[in-house]
KEKE-3310 file (N, C-alpha, C; in steps of 0.2 Angstrom, whole numbers, plus 5000, padded with zeros to 4 digits):
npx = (5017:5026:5022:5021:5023:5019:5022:5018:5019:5019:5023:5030:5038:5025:5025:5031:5040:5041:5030:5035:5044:5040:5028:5034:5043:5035:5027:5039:5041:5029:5035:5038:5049:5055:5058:5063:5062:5072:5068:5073:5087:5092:5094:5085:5079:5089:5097:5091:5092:5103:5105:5099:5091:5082:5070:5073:5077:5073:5077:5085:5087:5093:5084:5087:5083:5074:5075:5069:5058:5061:5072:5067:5058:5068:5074:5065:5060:5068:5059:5046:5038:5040:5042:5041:5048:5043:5050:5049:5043:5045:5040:5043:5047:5038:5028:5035:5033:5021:5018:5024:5017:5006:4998:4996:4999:4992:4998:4993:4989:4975:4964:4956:4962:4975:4971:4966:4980:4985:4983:4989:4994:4982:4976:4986:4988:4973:4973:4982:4974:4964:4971:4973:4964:4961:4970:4987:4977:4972:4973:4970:4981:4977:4986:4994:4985:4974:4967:4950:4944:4933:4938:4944:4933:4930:4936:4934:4926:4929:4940:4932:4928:4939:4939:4946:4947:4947:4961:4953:4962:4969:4984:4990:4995:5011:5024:5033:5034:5044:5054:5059:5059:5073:5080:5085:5077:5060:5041:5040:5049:5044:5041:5030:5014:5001:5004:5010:5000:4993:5001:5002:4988:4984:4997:4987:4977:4982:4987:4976:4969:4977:4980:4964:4965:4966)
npy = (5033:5036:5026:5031:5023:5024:5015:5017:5021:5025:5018:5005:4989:4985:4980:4985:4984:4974:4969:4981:4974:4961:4965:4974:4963:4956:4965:4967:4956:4955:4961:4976:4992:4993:5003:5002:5012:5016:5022:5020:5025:5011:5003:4992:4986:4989:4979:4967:4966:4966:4955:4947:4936:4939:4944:4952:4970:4977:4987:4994:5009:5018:5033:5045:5055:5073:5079:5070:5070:5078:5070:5061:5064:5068:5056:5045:5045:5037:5023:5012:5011:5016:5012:5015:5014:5018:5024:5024:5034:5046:5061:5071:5064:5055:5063:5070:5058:5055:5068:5064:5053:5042:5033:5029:5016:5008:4998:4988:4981:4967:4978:4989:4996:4998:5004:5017:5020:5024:5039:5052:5050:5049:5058:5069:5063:5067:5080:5084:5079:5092:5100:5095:5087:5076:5067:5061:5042:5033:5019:5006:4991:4977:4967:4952:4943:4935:4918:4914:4923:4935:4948:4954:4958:4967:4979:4984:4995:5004:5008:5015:5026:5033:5041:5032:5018:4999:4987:4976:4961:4954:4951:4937:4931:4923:4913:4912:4924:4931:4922:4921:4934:4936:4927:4935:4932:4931:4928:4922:4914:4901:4895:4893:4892:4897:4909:4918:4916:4928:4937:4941:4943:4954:4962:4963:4969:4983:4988:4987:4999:5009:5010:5014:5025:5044)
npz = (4820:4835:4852:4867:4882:4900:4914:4929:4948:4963:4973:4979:4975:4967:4954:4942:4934:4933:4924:4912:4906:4903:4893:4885:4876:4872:4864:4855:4850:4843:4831:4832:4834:4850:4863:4879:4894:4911:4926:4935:4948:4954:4944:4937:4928:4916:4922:4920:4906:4904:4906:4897:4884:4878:4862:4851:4845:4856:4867:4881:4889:4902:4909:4922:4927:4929:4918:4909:4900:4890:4886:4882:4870:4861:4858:4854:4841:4834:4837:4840:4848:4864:4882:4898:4914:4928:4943:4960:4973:4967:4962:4951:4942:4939:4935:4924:4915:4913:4906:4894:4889:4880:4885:4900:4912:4928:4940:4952:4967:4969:4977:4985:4995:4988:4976:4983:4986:4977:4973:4973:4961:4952:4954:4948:4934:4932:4933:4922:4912:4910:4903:4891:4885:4889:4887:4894:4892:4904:4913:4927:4931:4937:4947:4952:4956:4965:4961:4957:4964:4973:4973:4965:4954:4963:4967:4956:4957:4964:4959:4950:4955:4956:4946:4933:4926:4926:4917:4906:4907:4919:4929:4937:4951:4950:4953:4941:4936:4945:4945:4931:4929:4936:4930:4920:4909:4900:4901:4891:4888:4891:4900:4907:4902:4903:4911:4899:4891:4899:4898:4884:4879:4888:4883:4870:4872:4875:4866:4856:4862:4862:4847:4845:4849:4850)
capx = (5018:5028:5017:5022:5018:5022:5020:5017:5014:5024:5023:5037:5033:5017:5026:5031:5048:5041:5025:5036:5048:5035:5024:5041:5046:5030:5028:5046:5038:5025:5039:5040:5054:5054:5064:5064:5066:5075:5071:5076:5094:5095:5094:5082:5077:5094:5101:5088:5091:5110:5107:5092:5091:5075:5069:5076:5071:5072:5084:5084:5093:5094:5083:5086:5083:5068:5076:5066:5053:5065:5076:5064:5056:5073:5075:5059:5059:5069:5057:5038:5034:5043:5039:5044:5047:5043:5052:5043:5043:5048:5032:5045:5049:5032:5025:5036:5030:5015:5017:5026:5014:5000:4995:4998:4999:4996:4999:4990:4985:4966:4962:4953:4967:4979:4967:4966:4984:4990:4978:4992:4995:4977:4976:4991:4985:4966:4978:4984:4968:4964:4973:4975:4957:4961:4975:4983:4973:4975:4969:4976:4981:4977:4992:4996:4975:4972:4962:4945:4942:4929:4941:4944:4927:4927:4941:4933:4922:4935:4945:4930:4928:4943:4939:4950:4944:4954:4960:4949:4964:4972:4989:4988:5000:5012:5030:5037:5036:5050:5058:5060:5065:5080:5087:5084:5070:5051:5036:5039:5053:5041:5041:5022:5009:4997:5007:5012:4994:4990:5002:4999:4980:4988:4996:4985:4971:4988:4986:4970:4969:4983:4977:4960:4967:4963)
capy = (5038:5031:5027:5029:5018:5023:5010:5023:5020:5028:5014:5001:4983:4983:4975:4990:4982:4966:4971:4984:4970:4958:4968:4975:4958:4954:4969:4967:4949:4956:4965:4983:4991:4997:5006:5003:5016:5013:5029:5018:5025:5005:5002:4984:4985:4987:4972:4963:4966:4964:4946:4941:4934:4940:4948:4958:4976:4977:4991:4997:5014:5022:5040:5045:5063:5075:5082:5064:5073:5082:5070:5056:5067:5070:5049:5043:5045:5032:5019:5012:5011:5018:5009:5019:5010:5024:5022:5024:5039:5051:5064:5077:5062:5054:5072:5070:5054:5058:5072:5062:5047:5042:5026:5026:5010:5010:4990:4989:4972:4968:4980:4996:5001:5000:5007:5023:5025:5029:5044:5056:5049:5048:5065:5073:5064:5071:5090:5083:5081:5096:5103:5090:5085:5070:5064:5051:5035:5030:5013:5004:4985:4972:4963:4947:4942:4926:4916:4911:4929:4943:4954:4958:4961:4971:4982:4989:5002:5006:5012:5020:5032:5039:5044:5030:5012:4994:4985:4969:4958:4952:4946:4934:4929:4917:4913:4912:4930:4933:4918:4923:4941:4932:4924:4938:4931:4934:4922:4919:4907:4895:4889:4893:4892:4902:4916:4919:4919:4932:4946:4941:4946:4962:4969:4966:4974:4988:4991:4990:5004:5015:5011:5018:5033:5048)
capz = (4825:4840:4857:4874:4888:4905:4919:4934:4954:4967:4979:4976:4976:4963:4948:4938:4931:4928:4918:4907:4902:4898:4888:4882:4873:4868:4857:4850:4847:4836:4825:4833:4836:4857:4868:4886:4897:4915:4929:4942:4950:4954:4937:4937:4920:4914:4927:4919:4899:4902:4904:4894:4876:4874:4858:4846:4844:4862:4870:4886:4892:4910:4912:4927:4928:4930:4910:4905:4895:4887:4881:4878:4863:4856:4854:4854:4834:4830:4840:4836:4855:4871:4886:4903:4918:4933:4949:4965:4977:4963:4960:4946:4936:4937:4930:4918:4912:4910:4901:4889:4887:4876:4888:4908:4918:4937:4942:4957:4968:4969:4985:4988:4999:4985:4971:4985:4989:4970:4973:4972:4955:4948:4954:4941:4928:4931:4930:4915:4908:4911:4899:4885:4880:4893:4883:4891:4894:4911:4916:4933:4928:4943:4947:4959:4960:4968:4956:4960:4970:4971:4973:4955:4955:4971:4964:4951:4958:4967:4955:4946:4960:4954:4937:4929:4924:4926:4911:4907:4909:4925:4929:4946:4958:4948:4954:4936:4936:4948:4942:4923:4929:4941:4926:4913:4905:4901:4903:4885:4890:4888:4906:4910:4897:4907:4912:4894:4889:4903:4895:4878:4881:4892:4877:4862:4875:4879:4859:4854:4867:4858:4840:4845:4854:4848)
cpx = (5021:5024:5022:5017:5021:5018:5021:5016:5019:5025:5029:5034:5028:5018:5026:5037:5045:5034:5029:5040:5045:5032:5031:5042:5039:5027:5032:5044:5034:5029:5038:5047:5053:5059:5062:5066:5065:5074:5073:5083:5097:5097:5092:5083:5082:5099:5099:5091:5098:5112:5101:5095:5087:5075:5072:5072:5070:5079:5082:5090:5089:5093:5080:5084:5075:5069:5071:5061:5056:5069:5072:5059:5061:5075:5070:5059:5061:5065:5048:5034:5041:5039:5044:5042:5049:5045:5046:5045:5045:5041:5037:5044:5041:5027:5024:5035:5025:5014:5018:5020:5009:4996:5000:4994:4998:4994:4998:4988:4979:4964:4962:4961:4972:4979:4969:4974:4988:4984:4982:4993:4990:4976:4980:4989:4976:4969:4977:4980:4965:4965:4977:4969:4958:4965:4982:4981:4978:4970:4974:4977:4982:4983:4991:4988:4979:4967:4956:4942:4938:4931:4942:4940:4926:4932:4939:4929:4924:4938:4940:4928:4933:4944:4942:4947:4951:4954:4957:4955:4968:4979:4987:4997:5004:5021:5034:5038:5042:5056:5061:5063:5071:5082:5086:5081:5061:5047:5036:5045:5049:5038:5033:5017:5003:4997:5011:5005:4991:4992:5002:4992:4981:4987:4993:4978:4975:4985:4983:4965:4970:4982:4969:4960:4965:4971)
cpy = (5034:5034:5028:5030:5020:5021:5014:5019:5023:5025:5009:4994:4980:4981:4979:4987:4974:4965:4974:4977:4966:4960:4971:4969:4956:4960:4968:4961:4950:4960:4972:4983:4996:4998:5006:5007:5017:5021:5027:5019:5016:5002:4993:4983:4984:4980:4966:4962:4965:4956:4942:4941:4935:4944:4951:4964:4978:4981:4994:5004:5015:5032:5043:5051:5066:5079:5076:5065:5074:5077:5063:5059:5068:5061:5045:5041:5038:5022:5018:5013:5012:5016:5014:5017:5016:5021:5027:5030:5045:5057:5069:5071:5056:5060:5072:5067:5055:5064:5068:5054:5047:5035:5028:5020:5013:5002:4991:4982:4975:4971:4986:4999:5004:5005:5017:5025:5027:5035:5051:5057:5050:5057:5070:5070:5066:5078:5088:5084:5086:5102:5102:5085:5077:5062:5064:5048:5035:5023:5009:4996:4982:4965:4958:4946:4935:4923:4913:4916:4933:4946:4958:4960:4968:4978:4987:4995:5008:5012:5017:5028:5036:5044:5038:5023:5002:4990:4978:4964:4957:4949:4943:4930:4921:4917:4912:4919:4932:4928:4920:4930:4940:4931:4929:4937:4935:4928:4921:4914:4902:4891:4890:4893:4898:4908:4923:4921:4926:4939:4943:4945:4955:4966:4967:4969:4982:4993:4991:4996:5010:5014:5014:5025:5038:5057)
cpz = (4832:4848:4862:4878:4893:4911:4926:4943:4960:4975:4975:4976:4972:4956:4942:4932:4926:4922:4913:4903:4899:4894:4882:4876:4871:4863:4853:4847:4841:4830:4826:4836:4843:4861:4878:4891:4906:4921:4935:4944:4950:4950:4936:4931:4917:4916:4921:4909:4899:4904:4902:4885:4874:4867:4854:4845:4849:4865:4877:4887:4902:4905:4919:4930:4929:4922:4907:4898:4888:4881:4878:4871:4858:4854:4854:4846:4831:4832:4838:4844:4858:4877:4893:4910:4924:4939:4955:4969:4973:4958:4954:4942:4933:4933:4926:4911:4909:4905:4896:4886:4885:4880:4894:4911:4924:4939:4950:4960:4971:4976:4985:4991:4993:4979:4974:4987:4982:4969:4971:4964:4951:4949:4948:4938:4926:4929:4925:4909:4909:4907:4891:4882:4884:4891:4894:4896:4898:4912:4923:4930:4937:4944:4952:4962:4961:4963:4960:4966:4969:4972:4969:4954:4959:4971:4961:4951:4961:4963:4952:4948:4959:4948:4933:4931:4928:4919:4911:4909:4916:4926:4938:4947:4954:4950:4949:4935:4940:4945:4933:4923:4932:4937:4917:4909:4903:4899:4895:4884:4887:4896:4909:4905:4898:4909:4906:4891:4892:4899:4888:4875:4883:4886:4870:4866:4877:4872:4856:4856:4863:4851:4839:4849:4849:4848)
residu = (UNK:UNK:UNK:UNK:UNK:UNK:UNK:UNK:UNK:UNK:UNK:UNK:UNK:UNK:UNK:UNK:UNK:UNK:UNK:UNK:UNK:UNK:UNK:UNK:UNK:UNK:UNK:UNK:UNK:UNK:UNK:UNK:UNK:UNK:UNK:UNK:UNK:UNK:UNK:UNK:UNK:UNK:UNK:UNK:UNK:UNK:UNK:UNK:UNK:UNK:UNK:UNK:UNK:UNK:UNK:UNK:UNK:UNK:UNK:UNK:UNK:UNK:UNK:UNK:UNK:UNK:UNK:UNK:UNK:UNK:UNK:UNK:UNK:UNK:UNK:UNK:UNK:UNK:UNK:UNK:UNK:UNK:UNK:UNK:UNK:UNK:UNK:UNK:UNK:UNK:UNK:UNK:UNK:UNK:UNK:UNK:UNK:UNK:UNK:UNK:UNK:UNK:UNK:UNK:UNK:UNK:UNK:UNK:UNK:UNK:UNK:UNK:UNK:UNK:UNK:UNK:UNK:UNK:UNK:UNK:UNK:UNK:UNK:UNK:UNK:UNK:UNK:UNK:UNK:UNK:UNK:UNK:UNK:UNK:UNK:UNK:UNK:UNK:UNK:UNK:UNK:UNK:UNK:UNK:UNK:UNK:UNK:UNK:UNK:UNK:UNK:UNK:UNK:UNK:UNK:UNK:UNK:UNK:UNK:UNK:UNK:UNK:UNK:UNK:UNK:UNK:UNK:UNK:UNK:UNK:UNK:UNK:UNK:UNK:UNK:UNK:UNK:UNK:UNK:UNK:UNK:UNK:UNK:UNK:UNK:UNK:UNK:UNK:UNK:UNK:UNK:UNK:UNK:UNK:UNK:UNK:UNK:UNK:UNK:UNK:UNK:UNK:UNK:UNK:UNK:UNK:UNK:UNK:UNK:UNK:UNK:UNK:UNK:UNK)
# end
């Protein structure tokens, strides 16, 4: 059955593009076949896939509409996962995310304030659950930590306050990440060891999630 992932936050800035890509390409690495999908007008995700070598099984389209739902069920079939890369200020096409997903992202840096300003989002997918037996899994993921901080710690109560958890792994603040998306890459280039690790860990914690879903 094919999964979808949609990496959600309606703030801009919080590493929505560069999480999807990389977990993106390290699925396609375990031999699935993924579809990326792009509701950025600017269209990053697409910038970024028209000049990488990454992975095979790895496609990106542009949906940009509030039909999203609609038409990502009519192509979804021929895919093992769909990863959906949600742009920022847009509360129809985030709706419609969510309805469509089996796993929400909210990429967040380690800070209360940040935890509390995706509240409009934590909010529709509480609706959601509501009326789907609390289908889907929402967890926030901690992006751009400092290493060696309580924060990560101090974060997570945070979040629990809202109904919704943080995923055990962490990505921290590493300048290969901008770098590896600037040249159409992913941290599987090779150029950090460590940052490769992080989303490694990410998504076999993303799909041992979505293999005991319900």
């Amino acid at each position: 059955m094919v999964k979808v992932i949609a990496i959600l936050n309606q703030k801009g800035g919080v590493g929505k593009t560069t999480i999807a890509a990389n977990i993106g390409v390290s699925i396609a690495k375990r031999g699935h076949k993924v579809l990326m999908v792009d509701s950025d007008p600017q269209g990053s995700l697409r910038d970024w896939r028209e000049a990488t070598g990454e992975g095979e099984g790895l496609s990106v389209i542009g949906l940009d509409r509030d039909t999203l739902a609609k038409e990502i069920d009519e192509i979804k079939k021929a895919y093992d996962f769909v990863i959906l890369d949600g742009r920022a200020k847009a509360e129809k096409m985030a709706g419609a995310s969510i309805r469509v997903a089996d796993l929400v992202l909210i990429p967040v840096a380690p800070s209360a304030l940040d935890i509390w300003g995706a509240s409009d989002l934590t909010e529709a997918i509480a609706a959601r659950h509501e009326v789907t037996e609390g289908k889907p899994h929402a967890f926030f993921v901690i992006n751009s930590a400092t290493k060696n901080t309580k924060l990560i710690e101090e974060v997570k109560p945070a979040a629990e306050q809202t109904g919704f958890k943080t995923l055990n792994n962490v990505l921290h603040a590493r300048e290969v990440y901008k770098q590896t998306m600037g040249e159409g890459l992913s941290v599987h280039s090779g150029k950090n060891p460590a940052a490769l690790e992080e989303i490694e860990n990410l998504t076999t914690e993303i799909m041992e999630i979505l293999n005991h879903a319900k």
